[in-house]
C-alpha positions in Angstrom: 0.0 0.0 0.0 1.3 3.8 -0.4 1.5 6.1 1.7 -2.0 8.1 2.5 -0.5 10.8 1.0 -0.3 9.4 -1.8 -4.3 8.2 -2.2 -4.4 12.0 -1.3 -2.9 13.7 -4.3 -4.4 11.2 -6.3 -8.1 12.6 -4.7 -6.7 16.2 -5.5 -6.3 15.3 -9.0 -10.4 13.8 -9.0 -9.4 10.5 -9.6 -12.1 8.5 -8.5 -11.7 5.4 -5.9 -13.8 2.1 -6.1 -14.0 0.4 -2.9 -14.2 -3.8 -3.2 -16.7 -4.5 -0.9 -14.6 -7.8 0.4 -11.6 -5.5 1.1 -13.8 -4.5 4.7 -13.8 -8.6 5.7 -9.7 -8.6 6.2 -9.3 -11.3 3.4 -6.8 -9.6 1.4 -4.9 -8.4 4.4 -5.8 -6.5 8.2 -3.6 -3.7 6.2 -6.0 -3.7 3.5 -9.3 -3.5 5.7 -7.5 -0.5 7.9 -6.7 1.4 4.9 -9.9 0.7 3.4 -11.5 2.0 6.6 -9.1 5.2 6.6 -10.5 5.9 3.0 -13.9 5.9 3.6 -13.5 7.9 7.5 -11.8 10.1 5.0 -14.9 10.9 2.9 -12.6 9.6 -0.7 -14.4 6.2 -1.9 -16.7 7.0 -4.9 -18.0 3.6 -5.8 -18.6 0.5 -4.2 -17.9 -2.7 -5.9 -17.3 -6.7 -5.4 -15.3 -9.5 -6.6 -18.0 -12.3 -7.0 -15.9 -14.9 -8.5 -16.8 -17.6 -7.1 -19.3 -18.8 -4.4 -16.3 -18.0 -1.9 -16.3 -14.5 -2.2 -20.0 -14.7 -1.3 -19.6 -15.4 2.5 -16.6 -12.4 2.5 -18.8 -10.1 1.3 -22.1 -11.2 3.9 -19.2 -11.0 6.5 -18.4 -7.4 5.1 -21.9 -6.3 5.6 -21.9 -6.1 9.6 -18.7 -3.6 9.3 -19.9 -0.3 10.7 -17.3 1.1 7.8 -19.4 -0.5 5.5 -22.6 1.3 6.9 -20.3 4.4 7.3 -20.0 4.4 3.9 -23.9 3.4 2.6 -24.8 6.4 4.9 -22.7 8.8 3.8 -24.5 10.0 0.7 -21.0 10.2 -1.4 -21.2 6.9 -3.1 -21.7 7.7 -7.0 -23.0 4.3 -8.5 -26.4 5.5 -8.9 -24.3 7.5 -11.9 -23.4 4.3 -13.5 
């Protein structure tokens, strides 16, 4: 992972951020759900998406729906994937 600084400068520049869904369960990594959770305390995730694979990734992504981040983030108004 970079440095926050770095997700920073990218936000300054609009690039838009995508969130996986599953990133909030700690599969990939506990760095990657606490970066993940920085982003979104943050205010910089624009869209929310998933990796549904495979029947696997369904049970991460029911875990991934009892994070308060997750919740954070549905509440937040921000998300733009009504856009899409």
């Amino acid at each position: 992972h970079q440095t926050f600084s770095e997700y920073e400068k990218l936000k300054d520049r609009e690039v838009f951020f995508q969130l996986n869904t599953i990133s909030l369960s700690g599969y990939y990594s506990l760095t990657t759900k606490k970066v993940s959770e920085k982003l979104i305390d943050a205010g910089m995730i624009d869209f929310l998406g998933s990796d549904l694979h495979s029947f696997q990734y369904l049970k991460l992504l029911e875990k991934s729906l009892y994070e308060p981040a997750l919740a954070k983030l549905l509440n937040s108004g921000k998300l733009k994937n009504q856009s899409l």
